[in-house]
C-alpha positions as a Markdown table, in Angstrom:
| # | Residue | x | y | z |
|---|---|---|---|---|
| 1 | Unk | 0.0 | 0.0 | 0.0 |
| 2 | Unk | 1.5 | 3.4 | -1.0 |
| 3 | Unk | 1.1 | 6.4 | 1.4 |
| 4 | Unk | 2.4 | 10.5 | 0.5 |
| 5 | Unk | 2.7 | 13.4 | 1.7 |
| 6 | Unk | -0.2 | 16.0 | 0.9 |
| 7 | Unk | 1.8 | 17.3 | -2.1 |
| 8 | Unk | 4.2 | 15.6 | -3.9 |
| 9 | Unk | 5.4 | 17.5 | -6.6 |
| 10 | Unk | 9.2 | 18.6 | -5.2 |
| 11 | Unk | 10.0 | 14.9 | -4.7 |
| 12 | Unk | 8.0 | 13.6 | -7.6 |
| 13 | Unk | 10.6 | 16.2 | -9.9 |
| 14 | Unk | 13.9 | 15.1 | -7.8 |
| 15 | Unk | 12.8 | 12.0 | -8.4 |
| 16 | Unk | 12.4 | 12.0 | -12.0 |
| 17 | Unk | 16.1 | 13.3 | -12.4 |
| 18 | Unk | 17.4 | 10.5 | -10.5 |
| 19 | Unk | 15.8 | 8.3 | -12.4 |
| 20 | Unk | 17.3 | 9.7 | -15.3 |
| 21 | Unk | 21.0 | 9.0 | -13.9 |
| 22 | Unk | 19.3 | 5.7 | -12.5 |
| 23 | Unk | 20.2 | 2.4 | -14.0 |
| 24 | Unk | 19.6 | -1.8 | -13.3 |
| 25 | Unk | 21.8 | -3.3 | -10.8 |
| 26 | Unk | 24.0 | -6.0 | -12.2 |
| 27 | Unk | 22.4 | -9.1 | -11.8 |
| 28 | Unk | 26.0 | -10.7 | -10.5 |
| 29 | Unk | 23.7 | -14.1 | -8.1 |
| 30 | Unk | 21.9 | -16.9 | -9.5 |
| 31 | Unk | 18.7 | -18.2 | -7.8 |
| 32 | Unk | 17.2 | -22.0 | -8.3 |
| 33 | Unk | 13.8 | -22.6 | -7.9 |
| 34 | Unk | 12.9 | -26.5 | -7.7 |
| 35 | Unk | 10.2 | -27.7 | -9.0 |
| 36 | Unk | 6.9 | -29.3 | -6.4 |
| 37 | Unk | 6.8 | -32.2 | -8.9 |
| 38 | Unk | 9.1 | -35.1 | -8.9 |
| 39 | Unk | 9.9 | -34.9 | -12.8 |
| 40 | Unk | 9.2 | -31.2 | -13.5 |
| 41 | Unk | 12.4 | -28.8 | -14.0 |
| 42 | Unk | 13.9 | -26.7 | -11.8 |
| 43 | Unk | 13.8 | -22.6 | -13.0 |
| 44 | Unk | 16.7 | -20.4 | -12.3 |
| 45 | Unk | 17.4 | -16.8 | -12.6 |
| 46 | Unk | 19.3 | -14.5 | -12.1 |
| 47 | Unk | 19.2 | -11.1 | -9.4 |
| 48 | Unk | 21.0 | -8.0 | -7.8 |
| 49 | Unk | 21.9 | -8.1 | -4.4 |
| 50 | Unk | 20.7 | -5.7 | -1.9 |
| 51 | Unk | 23.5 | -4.4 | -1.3 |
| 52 | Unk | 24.5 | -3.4 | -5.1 |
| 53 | Unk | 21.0 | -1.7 | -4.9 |
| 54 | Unk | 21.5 | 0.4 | -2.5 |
| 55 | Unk | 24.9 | 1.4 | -3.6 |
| 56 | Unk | 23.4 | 2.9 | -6.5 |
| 57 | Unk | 20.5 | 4.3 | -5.3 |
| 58 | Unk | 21.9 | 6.3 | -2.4 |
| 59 | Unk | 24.1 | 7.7 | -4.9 |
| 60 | Unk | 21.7 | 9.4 | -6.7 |
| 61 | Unk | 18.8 | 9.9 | -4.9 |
| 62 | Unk | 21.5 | 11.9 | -2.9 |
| 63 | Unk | 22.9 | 14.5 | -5.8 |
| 64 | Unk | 18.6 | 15.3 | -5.5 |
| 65 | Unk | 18.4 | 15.8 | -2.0 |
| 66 | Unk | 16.2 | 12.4 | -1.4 |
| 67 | Unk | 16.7 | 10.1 | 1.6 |
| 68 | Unk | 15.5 | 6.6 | 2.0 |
| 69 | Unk | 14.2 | 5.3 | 5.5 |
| 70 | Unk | 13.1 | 1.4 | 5.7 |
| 71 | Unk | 11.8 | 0.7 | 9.0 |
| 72 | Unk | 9.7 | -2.7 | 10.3 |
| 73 | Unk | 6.4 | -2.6 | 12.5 |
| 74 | Unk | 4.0 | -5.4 | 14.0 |
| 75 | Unk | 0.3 | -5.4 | 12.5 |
| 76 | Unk | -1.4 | -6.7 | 15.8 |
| 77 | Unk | -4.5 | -7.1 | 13.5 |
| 78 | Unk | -3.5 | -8.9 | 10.7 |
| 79 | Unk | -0.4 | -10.6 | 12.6 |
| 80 | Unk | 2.0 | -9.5 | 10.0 |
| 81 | Unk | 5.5 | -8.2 | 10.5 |
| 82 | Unk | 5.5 | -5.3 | 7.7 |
| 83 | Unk | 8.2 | -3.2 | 6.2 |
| 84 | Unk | 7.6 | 0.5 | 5.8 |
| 85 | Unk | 10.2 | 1.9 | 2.9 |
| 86 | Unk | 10.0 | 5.8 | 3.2 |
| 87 | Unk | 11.9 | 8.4 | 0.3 |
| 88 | Unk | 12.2 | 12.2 | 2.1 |
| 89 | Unk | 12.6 | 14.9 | 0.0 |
| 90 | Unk | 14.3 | 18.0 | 1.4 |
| 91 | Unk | 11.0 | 20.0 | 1.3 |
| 92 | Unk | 9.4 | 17.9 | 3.5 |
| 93 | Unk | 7.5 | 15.6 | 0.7 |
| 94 | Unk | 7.7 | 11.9 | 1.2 |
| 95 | Unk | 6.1 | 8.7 | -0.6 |
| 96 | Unk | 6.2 | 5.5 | 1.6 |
| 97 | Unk | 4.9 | 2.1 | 0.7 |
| 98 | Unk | 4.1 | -1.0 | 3.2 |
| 99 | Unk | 5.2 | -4.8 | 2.0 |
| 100 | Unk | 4.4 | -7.7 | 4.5 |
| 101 | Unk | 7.1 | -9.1 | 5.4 |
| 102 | Unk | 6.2 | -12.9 | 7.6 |
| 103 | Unk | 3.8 | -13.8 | 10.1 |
| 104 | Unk | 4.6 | -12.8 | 13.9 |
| 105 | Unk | 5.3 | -16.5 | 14.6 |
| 106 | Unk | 8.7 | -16.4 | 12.6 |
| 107 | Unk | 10.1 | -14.2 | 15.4 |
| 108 | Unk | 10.9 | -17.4 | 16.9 |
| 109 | Unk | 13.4 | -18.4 | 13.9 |
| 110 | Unk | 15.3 | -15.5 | 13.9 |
| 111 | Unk | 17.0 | -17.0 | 10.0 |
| 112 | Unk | 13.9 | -17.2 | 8.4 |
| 113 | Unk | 12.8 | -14.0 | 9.4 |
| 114 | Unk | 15.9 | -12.2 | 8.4 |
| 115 | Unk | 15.3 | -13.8 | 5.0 |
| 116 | Unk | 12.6 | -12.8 | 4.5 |
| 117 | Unk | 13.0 | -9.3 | 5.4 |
| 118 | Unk | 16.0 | -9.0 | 2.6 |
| 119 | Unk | 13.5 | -10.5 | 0.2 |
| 120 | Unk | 11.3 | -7.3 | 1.7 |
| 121 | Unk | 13.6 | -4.5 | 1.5 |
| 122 | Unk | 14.9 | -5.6 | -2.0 |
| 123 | Unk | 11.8 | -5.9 | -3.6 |
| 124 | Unk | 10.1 | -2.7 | -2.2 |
| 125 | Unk | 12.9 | -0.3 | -2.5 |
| 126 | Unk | 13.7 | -1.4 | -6.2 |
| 127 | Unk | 9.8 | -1.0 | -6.9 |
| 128 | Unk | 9.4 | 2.2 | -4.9 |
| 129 | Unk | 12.8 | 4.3 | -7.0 |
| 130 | Unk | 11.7 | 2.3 | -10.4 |
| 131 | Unk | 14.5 | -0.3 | -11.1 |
| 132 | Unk | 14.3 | -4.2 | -11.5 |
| 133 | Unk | 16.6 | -6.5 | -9.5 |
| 134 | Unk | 15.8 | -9.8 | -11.5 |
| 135 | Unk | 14.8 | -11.7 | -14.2 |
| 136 | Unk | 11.4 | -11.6 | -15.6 |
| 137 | Unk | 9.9 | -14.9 | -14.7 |
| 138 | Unk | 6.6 | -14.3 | -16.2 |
| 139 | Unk | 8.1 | -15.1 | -19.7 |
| 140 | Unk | 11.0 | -17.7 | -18.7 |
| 141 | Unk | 11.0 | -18.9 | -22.4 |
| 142 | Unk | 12.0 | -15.7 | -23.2 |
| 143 | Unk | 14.8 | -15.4 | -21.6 |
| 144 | Unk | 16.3 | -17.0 | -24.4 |
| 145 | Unk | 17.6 | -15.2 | -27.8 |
| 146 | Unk | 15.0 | -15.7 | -30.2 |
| 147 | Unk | 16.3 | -16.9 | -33.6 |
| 148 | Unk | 15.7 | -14.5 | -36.3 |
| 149 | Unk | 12.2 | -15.1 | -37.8 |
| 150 | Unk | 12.1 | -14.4 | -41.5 |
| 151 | Unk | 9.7 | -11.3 | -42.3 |
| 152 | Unk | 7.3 | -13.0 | -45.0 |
| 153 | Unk | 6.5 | -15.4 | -41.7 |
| 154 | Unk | 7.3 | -18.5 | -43.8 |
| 155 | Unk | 10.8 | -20.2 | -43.1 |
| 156 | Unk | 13.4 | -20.9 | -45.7 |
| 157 | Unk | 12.4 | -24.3 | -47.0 |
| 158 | Unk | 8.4 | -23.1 | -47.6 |
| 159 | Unk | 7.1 | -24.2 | -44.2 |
| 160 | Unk | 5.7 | -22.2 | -41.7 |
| 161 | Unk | 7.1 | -21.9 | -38.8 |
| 162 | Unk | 5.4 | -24.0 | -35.4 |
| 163 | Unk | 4.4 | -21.5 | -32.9 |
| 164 | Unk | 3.3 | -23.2 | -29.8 |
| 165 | Unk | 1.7 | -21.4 | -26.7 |
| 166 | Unk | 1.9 | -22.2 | -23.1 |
| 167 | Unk | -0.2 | -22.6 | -20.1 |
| 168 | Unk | 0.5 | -19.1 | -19.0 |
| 169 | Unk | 0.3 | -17.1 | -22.4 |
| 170 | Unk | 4.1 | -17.0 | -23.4 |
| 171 | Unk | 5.3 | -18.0 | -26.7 |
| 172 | Unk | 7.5 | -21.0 | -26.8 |
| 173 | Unk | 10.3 | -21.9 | -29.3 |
| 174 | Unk | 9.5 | -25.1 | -31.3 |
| 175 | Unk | 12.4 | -27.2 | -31.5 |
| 176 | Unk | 14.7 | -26.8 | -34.7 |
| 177 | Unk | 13.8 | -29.2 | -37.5 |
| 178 | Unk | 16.9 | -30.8 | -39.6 |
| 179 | Unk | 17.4 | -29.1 | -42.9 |
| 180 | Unk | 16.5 | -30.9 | -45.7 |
| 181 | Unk | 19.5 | -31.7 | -47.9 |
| 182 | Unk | 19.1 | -30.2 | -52.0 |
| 183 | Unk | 18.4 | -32.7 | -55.1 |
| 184 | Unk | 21.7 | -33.9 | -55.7 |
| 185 | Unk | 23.2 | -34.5 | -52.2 |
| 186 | Unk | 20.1 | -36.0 | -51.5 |
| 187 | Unk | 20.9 | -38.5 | -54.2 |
| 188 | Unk | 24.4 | -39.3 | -53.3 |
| 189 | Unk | 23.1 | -39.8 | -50.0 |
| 190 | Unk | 20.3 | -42.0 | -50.7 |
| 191 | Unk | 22.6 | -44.4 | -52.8 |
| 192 | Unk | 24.8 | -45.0 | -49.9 |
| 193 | Unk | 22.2 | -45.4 | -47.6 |
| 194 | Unk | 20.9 | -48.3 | -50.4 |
| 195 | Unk | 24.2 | -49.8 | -50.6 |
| 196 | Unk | 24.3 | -50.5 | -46.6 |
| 197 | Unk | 21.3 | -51.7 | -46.2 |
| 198 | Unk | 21.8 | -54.2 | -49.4 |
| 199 | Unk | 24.5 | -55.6 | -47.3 |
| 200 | Unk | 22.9 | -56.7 | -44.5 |
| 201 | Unk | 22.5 | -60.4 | -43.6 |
| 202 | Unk | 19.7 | -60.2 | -40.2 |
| 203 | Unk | 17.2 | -58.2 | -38.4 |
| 204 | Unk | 19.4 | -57.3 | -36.0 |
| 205 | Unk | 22.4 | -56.0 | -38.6 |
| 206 | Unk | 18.6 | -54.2 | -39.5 |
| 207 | Unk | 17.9 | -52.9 | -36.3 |
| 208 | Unk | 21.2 | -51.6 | -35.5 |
| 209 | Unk | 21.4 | -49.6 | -39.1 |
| 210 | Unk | 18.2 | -48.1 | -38.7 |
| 211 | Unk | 19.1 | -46.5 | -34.9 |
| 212 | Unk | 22.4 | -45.2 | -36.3 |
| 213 | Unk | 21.4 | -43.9 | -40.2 |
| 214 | Unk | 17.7 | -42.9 | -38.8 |
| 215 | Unk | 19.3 | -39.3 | -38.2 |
| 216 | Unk | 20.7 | -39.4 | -42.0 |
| 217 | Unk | 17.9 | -41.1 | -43.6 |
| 218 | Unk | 15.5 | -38.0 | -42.3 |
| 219 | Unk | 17.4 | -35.4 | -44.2 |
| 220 | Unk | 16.7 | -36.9 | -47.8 |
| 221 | Unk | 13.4 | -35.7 | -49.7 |
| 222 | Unk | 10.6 | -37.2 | -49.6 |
| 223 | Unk | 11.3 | -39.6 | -52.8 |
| 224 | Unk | 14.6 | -40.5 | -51.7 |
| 225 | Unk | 13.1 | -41.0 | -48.3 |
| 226 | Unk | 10.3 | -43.5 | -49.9 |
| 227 | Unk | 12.8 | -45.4 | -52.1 |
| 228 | Unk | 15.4 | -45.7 | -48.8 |
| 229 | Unk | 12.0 | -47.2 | -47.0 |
| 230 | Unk | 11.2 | -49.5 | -50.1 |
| 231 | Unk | 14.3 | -51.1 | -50.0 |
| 232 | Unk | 14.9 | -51.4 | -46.2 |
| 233 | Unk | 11.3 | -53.1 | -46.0 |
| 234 | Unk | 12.4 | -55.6 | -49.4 |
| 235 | Unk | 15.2 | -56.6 | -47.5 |
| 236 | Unk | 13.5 | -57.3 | -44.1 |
| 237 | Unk | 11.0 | -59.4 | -45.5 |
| 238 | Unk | 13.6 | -61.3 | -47.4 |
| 239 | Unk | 15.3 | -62.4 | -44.1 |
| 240 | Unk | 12.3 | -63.0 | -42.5 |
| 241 | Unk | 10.9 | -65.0 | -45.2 |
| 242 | Unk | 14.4 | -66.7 | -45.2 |
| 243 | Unk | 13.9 | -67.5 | -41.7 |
| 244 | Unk | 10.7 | -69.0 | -41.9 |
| 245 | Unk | 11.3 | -71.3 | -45.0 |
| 246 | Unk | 14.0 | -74.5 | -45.5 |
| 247 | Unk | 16.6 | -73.1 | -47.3 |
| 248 | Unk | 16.7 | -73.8 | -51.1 |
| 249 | Unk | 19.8 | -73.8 | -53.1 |
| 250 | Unk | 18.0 | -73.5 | -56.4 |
| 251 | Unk | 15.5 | -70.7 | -56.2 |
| 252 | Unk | 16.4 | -69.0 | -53.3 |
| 253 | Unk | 16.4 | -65.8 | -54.9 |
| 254 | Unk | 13.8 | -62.7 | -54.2 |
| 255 | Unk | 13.2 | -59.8 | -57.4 |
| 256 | Unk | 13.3 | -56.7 | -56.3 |
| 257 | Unk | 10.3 | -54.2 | -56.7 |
| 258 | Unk | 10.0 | -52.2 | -59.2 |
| 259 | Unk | 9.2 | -49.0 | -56.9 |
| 260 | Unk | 13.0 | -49.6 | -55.7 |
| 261 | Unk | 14.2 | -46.6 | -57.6 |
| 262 | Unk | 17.3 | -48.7 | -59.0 |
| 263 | Unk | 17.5 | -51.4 | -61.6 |
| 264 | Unk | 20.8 | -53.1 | -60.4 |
| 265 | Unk | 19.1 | -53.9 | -56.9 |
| 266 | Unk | 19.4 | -57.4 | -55.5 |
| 267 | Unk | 18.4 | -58.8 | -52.2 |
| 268 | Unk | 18.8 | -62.4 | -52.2 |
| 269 | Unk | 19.2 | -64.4 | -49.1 |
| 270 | Unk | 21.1 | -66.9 | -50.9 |
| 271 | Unk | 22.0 | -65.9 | -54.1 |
| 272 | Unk | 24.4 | -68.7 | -56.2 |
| 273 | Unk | 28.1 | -67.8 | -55.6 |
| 274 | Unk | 27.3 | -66.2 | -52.4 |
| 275 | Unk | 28.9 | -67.3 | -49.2 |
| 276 | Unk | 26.0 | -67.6 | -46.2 |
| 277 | Unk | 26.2 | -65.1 | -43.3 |
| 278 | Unk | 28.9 | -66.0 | -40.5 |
| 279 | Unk | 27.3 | -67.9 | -37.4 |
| 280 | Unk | 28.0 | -65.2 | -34.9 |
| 281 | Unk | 27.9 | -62.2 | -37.2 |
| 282 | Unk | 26.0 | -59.1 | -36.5 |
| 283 | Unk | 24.5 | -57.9 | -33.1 |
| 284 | Unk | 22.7 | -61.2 | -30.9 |
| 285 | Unk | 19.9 | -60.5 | -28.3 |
| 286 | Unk | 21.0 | -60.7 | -24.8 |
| 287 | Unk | 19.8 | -64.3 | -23.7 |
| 288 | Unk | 18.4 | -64.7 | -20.2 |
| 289 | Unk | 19.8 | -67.4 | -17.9 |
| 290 | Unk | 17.9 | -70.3 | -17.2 |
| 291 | Unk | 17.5 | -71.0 | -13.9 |
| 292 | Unk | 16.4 | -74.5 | -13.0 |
| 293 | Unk | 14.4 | -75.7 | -9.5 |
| 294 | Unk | 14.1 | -78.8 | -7.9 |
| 295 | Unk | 12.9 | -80.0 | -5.1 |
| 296 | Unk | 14.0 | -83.6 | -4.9 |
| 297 | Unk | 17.5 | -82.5 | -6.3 |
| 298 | Unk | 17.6 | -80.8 | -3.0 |
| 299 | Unk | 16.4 | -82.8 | -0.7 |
| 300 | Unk | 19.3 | -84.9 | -2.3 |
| 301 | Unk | 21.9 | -82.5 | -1.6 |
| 302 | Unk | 20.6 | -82.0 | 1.8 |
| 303 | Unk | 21.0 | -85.3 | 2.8 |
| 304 | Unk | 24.3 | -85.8 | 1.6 |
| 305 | Unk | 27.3 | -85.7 | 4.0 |
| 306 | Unk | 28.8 | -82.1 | 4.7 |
| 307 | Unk | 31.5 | -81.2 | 1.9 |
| 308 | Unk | 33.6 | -79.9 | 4.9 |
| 309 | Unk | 33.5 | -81.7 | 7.8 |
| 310 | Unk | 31.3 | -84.9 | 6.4 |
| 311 | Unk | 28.8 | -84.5 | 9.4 |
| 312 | Unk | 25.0 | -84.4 | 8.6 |
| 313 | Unk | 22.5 | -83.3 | 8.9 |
| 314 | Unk | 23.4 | -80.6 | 6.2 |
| 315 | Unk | 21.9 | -77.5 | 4.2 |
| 316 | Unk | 21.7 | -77.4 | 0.2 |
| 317 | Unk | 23.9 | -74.0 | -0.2 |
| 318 | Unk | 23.7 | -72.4 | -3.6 |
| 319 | Unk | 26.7 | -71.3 | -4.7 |
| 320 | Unk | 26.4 | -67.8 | -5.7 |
| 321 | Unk | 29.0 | -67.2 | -7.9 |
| 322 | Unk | 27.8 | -70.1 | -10.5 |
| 323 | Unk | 25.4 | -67.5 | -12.1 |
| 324 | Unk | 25.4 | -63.9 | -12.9 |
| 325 | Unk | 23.1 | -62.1 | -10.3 |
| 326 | Unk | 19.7 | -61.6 | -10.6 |
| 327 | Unk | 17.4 | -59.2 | -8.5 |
| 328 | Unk | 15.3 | -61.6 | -5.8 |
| 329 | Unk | 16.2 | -65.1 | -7.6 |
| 330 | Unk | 19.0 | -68.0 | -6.3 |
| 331 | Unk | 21.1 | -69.6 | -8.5 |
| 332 | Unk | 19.5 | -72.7 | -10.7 |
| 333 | Unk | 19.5 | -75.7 | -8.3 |
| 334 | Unk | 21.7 | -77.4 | -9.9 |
| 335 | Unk | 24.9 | -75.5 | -8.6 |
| 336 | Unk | 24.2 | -76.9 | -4.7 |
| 337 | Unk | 26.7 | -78.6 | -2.6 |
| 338 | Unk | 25.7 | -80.0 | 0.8 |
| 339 | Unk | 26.8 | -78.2 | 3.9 |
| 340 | Unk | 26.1 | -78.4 | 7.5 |
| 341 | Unk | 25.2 | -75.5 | 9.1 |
| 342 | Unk | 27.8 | -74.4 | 11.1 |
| 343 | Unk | 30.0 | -73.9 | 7.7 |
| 344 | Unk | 27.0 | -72.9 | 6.0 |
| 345 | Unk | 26.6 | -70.3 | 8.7 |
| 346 | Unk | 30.5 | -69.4 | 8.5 |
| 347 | Unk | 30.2 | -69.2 | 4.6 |
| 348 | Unk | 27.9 | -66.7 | 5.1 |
| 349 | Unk | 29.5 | -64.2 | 7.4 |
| 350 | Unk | 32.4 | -64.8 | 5.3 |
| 351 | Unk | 31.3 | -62.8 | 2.7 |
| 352 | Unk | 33.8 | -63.6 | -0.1 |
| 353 | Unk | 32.9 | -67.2 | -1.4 |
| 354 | Unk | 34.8 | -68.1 | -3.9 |
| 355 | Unk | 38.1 | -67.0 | -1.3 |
| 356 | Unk | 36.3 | -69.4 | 1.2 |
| 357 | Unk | 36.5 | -72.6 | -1.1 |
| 358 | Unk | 40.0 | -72.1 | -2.2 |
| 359 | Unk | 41.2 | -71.4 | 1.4 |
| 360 | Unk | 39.7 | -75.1 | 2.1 |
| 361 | Unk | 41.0 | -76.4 | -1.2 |
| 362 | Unk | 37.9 | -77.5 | -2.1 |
| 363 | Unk | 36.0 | -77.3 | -5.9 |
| 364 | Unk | 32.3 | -76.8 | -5.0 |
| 365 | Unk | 31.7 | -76.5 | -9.0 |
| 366 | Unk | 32.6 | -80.2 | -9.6 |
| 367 | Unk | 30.8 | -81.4 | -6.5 |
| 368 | Unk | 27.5 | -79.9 | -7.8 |
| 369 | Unk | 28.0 | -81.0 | -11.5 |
| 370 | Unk | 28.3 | -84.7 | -10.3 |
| 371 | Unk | 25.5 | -84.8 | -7.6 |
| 372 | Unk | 23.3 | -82.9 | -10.6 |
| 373 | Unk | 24.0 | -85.7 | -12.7 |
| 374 | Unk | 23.2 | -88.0 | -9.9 |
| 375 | Unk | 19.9 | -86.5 | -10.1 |
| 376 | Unk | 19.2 | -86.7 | -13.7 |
| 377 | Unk | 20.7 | -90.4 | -14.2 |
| 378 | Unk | 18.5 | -91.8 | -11.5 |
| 379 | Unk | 15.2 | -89.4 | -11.4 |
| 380 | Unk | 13.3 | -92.6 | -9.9 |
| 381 | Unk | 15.1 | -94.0 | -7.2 |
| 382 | Unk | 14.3 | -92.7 | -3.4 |
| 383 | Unk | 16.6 | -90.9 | -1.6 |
| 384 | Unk | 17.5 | -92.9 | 0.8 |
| 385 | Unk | 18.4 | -95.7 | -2.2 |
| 386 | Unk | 21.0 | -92.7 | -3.5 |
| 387 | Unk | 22.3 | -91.7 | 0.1 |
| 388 | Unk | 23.6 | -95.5 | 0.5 |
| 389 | Unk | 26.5 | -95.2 | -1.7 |
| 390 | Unk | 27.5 | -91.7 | -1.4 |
| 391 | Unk | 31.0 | -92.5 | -2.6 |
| 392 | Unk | 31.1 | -90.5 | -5.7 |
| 393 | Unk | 30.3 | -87.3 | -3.7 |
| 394 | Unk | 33.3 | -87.7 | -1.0 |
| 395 | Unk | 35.9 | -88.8 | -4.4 |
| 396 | Unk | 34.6 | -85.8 | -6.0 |
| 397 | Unk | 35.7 | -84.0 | -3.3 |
| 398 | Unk | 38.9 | -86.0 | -3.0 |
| 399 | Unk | 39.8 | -85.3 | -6.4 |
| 400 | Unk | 39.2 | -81.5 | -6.3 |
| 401 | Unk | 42.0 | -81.3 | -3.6 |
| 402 | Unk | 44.3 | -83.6 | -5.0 |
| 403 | Unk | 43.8 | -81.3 | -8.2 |
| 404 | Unk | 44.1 | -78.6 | -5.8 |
| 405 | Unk | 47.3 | -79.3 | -4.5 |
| 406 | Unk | 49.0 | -80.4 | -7.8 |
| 407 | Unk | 48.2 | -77.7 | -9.5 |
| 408 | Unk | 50.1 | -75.5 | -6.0 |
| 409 | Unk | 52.9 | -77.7 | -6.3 |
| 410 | Unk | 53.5 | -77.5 | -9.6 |
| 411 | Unk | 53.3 | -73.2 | -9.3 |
| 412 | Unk | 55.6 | -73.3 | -7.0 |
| 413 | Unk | 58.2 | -75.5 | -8.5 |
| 414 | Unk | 57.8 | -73.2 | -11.7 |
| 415 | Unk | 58.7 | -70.1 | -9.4 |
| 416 | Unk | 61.9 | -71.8 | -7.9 |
């Protein structure tokens, strides 16, 4: 609310010549504003400190004989703390405005309420003499240099420019289509494209081309554009119909359309004289472990002797490190080795497995392998008909540390 003396004009004339020598602060401090939403930007801009402000004010409200007076006072009724920001003319003319500056309640977080009251002084003094402090934020968009618009209001290639409109009335820059190559570089450009995708053996050598050349393959014109199309589809329907069918030496051979654009055009999977595609070649789909589960197998391994200490009853560990991991799913059953479980317990706090198993000299990979085999050899006899003879367990384990320590001897003999 602005308040004034009963006449105003002494101070309203001083005030128009310092306004005249007046200029914008420098806005020298950048200010982020984050967004309420979880996926909306955050806005930043720019502002003059207070203290740069007044600087230049005092200065030359001075030279015209005007004084500035910001003092605070509690609204009882209202419960506001408000700022009073007062400019006194020599004459005895004034103009004062109030701002609000927090609720009485902040008096108890003293930070807060001296934030706030810079926020206060900064805004109502630069309003009061005339002179912004900040960035417009009303037009953030804005902000930005706009690209030259051409005068006729139509762009260089014919189409008219995409002018799209907020929420809050500003005008927003569409984003910057690719130029659109001329006749002849279009040409050279659509040959090459041709010529790549001719050489292509899969859908995945398919896939891969299209997410790099995609970028390339929008600059052409519209007719080299629809020829590029024509021939990518000819060839993708050639490998899949390749894929589908028993391959035929003799007429194995697919004609090109005639809307290809280009007479010398040939897309055969297996065309005579022409070696077949490489096994391996070209970009393969990331397979997904399998990950088997049985119960018998386990109750198999748990009732084998511990690998450790050949006590029972025993635990059917997975071995971790068998598999890749995988979020909230064991290893496939069949990597499981039998372990009682005080060592299963100690394995555990160990941490670091595969360190564990070579400190006992032990090859838990073997182990499981042979009591998986166990499993699939003889699927219909009982567990306690397997558990009688569990010889080939204990010389599996045997064997690992015999391997174990030949292979140690044999390092160090090489080292001496």
């Amino acid at each position: 609310m602005q308040r004034c003396s009963d006449t105003i004009g002494a101070i309203a004339a001083a005030l128009a010549k310092a306004q005249g020598e007046l200029s914008n602060p420098e806005k020298a401090l950048l200010a982020t504003i984050h967004s309420p939403f979880p996926r909306g930007p955050d806005r930043t801009f720019r502002y003059a400190s207070l203290a740069s402000g007044l600087d230049l004010i005092r200065k030359c409200l001075g030279t015209q004989e005007i004084a500035t007076v910001q003092t605070t006072a509690t609204d009882q009724a209202t419960g506001q703390i408000r700022l009073t920001t007062l400019l006194a003319h020599a004459s005895g003319e004034w103009i004062a405005s109030d701002w609000p500056v927090c609720p009485i309640s902040e008096t108890g977080n003293p930070h807060r309420m001296g934030a706030a009251l810079s926020y206060a002084r900064r805004y109502a003094l630069f309003a009061l003499v005339g002179i912004a402090g900040e960035d417009d934020l009303d037009a953030p968009d804005l902000l930005v240099d706009p690209s030259p618009i051409p005068q006729s209001g139509a762009a260089p290639n014919g189409q008219v420019p995409n002018r799209r409109s907020s929420l809050n009335g500003s005008l927003q820059k569409s984003r910057p289509s690719k130029a659109v190559l001329n006749p002849e570089p279009s040409a050279i450009l659509r040959e090459t494209l041709m010529t790549e995708i001719q050489a292509l053996k899969s859908d995945d050598d398919l896939a891969l081309w299209a997410y790099r050349r995609l970028p390339a393959k929008n600059t052409l014109t519209a007719e080299d554009a629809g020829v590029v199309e024509v021939v990518y589809q000819a060839v993708l329907d050639a490998i899949g119909r390749d894929a589908e069918s028993p391959p035929n030496p003799i007429s194995n051979r697919m004609a090109p359309p005639k809307s290809m654009g280009s007479e010398n055009l040939n897309v055969a999977a297996g065309a005579p004289g022409q070696e077949p595609p490489a096994a391996g070649h070209g970009v393969l789909p990331i397979r997904r472990e399998t990950r088997r589960r049985n119960k018998a197998h386990l109750a198999f391994v748990a009732a084998q002797p511990c690998l450790v200490c050949q006590r029972s009853p025993c635990d059917a560990h997975h071995l971790k490190f068998a598999q890749p991991r995988s979020l909230g799913r064991k290893v496939s059953d069949e990597f499981t080795v039998p372990l009682c479980r005080d060592h299963h317990q100690q394995l555990h706090r160990e941490g670091n497995e595969v360190a564990w198993w070579a400190n006992l000299q032990i090859a838990p990979l073997e182990v499981a392998k042979d009591l998986w085999q166990a499993t699939l050899v003889g699927p219909d006899l009982s567990t306690e008909h397997r558990l009688f003879d569990p010889g080939g367990m204990v010389q599996a384990t045997e064997r690992s540390r015999r391997d174990n320590k030949t292979s140690e001897r044999s390092r160090l003999g090489s080292q001496e």
